[in-house]
N, C-alpha and C positions, 0 to 999 in steps of 0.2 A: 119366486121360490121354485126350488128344482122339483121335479118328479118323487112324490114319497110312495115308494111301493111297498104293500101290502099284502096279506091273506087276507083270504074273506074276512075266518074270524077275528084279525085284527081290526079290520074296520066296523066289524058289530060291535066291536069292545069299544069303539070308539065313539060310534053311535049311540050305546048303551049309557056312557057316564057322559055327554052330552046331554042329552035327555033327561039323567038325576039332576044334573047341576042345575038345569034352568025348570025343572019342574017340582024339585025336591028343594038341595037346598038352596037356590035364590031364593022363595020361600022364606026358609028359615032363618036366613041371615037378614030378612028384611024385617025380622019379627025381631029376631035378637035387638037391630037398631032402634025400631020402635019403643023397645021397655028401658033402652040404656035413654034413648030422650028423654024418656020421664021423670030418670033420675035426679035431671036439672043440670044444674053448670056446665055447656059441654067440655068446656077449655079442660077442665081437671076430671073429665070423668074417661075414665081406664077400660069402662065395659065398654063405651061407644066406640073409643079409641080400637079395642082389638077386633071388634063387630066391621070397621069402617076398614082395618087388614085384613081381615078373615075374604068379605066381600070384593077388596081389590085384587088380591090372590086367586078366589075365584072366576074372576071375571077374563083376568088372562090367559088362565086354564079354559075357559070356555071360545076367547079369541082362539089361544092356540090349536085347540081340536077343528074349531069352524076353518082356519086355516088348513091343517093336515088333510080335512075331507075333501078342500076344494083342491086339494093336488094330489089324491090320491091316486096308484096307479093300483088296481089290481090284480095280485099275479093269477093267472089260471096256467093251472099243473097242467094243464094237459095239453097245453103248448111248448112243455118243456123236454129238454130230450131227458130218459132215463138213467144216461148212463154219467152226467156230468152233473158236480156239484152245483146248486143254484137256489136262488131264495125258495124256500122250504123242503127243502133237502132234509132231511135226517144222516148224518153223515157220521161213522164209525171209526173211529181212529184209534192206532197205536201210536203211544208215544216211545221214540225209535230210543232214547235215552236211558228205558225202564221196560224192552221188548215184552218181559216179564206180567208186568204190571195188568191187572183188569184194565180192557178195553172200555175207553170214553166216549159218548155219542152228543152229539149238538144236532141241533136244529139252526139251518139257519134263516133268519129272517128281517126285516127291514129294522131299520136303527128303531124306530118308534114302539117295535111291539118284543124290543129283547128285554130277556127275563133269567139276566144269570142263574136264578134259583130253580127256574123251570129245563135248565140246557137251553135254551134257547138265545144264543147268538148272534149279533148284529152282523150283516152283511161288510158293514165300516167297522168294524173290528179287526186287531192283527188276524187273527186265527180264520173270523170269517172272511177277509180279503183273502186270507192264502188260499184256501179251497175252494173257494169260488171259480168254476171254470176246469176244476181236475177231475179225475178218475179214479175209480178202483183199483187200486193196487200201486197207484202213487205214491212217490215220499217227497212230501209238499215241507219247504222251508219257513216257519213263520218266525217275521222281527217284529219282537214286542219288546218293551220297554226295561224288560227284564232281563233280557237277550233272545240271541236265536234258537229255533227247537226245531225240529223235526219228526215230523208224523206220518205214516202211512195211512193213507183212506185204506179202511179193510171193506167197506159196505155202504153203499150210495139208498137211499129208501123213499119214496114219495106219497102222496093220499094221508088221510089221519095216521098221525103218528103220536 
C-alpha cells in the first residue's frame, strides 16, 4: 500500500473511531449476537443474520483504518513552502467562467480525510490535482468529468483554517 498522507487532525479522527469501534461498539454487536442466539433456529433467525453483517462491516472498517495508520504519512506545515498550493492548503478561487460570481475556497487534503460538505478536497481530485503545485494569481485548467473549467487561485492560506 502506497503512502496515505495526512493532517494531524486526520489521523486523530482516525485514531478516535478506531478506538469507538473496538471499545464501544465490538461491544455492542457482540451483545446484539448473544440475544439474537437465544432466540433459537439460527438458520431463519433475521436478528442474528443482520448482527453477524453489522459485525462483518465493522470489522473491515477496523482492518481498513488499522491499515491507513500503518502507512500514514503525516504532513507538517511547516515544511511546506507558503506560496504554492499543497495538502492543507486553503486555497481561494475564481471561477474564470462566472468572474462575477462569490469566490470559492477548498482545503485541500489527503483522499481519506475529504469532506465535500466541509470544502475540504481530495488532493486525487480533478480540482485538487490541478492546484496542487500552483500559485497565486494563477489560472489553473481543471478536467473533470463534466468538462474543463478554469480558475484563478486568488489566495494560498496555511495553519488552522
Amino acid at each position: 500500500m502506497a503512502d496515505i498522507i495526512l493532517t494531524e487532525e486526520g489521523v486523530l479522527k482516525l485514531e478516535e473511531e478506531l478506538r469507538y469501534l473496538k471499545t464501544t461498539k465490538r461491544p455492542e454487536i457482540a451483545e446484539k449476537i448473544k440475544v439474537a442466539r437465544d432466540f433459537g433456529d439460527l438458520s431463519e433467525n433475521s436478528e442474528y443474520d443482520a448482527a453477524q453483517n453489522e459485525l462483518a462491516i465493522m470489522e473491515a472498517r477496523i482492518k481498513d483504518i488499522e491499515e491507513t495508520l500503518k502507512n500514514v504519512v503525516v504532513l507538517d506545515q511547516s515544511q511546506l513552502s507558503k506560496d504554492i498550493v499543497s495538502i492543507g492548503s486553503k486555497v481561494t478561487i475564481r471561477d474564470m467562467e462566472y468572474p462575477d460570481d462569490e469566490p470559492e475556497w477548498f482545503i485541500i487534503v489527503g483522499m481519506t480525510e475529504s469532506n465535500p460538505s466541509e470544502n475540504k478536497i481530495s488532493d486525487q481530485s480533478p480540482v485538487g490535482k490541478a492546484l496542487l503545485g500552483k500559485k497565486k494569481g494563477e489560472i489553473v485548467l481543471v478536467e473533470a468529468p463534466g468538462g474543463e473549467f478554469e480558475y484563478e487561485i486568488l489566495n494560498i492560506e496555511f495553519g488552522e483554517v
